[in-house]
C-alpha positions in Angstrom: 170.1 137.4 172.1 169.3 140.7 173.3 170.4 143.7 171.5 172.4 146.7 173.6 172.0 150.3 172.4 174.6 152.9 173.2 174.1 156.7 172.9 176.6 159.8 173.4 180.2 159.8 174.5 179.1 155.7 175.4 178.5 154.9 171.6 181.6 156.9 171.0 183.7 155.1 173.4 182.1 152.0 171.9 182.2 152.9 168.0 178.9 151.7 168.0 175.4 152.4 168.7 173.7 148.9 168.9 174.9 145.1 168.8 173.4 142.0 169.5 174.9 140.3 172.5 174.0 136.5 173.8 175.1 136.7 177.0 176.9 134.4 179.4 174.6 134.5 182.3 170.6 136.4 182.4 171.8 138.3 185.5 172.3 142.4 184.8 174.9 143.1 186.7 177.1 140.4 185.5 176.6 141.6 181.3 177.4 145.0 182.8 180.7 144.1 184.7 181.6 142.1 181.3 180.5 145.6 179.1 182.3 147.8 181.4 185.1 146.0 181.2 185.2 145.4 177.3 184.6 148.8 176.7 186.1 150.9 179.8 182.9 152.0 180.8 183.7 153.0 184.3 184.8 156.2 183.5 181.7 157.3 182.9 178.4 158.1 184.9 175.7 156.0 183.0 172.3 155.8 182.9 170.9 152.2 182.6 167.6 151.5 180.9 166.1 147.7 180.2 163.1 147.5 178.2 162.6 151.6 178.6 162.5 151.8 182.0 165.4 152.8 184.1 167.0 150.3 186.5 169.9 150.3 188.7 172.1 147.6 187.5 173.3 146.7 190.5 169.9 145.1 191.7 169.5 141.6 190.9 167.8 141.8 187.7 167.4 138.7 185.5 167.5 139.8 181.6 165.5 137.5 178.8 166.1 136.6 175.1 165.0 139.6 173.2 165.1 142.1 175.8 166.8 145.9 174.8 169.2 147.3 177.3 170.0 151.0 176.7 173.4 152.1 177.9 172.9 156.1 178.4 175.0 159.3 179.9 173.3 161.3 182.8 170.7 163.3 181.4 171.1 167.1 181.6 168.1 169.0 182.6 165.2 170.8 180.7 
């Protein structure tokens, strides 16, 4: 299980902030197609954080049991 936390307009298009997902495969880019398809998240810019640190989820990135993906909009400046 990892758990998946959404903030702004994503946990709004989500109705959630965080859930617990046990994912199909341990590849990133595949739990991301299967998110972004569940929730429509194409339509927006995001922001993709695992374990804190940002990653592009279109590098091949394996994901582990307990891991914490953070789903985030583009950051304004500050």
């Amino acid at each position: 299980m990892i758990t998946v936390k959404y903030f702004g307009e994503i946990a709004e298009a989500t109705n959630c902030n965080e859930e617990q997902i046990s994912p199909e495969s341990n590849n990133l880019s595949d739990l991301m197609e299967k998110l972004s398809k569940k929730y429509d998240l194409d339509r927006f810019p995001l922001i993709i954080a695992l374990n804190q640190n940002i990653v592009d989820p279109n590098d091949h990135i394996n994901i582990n049991n307990n891991d914490e993906l953070a789903i985030l909009p583009p950051f304004a400046g500050g």
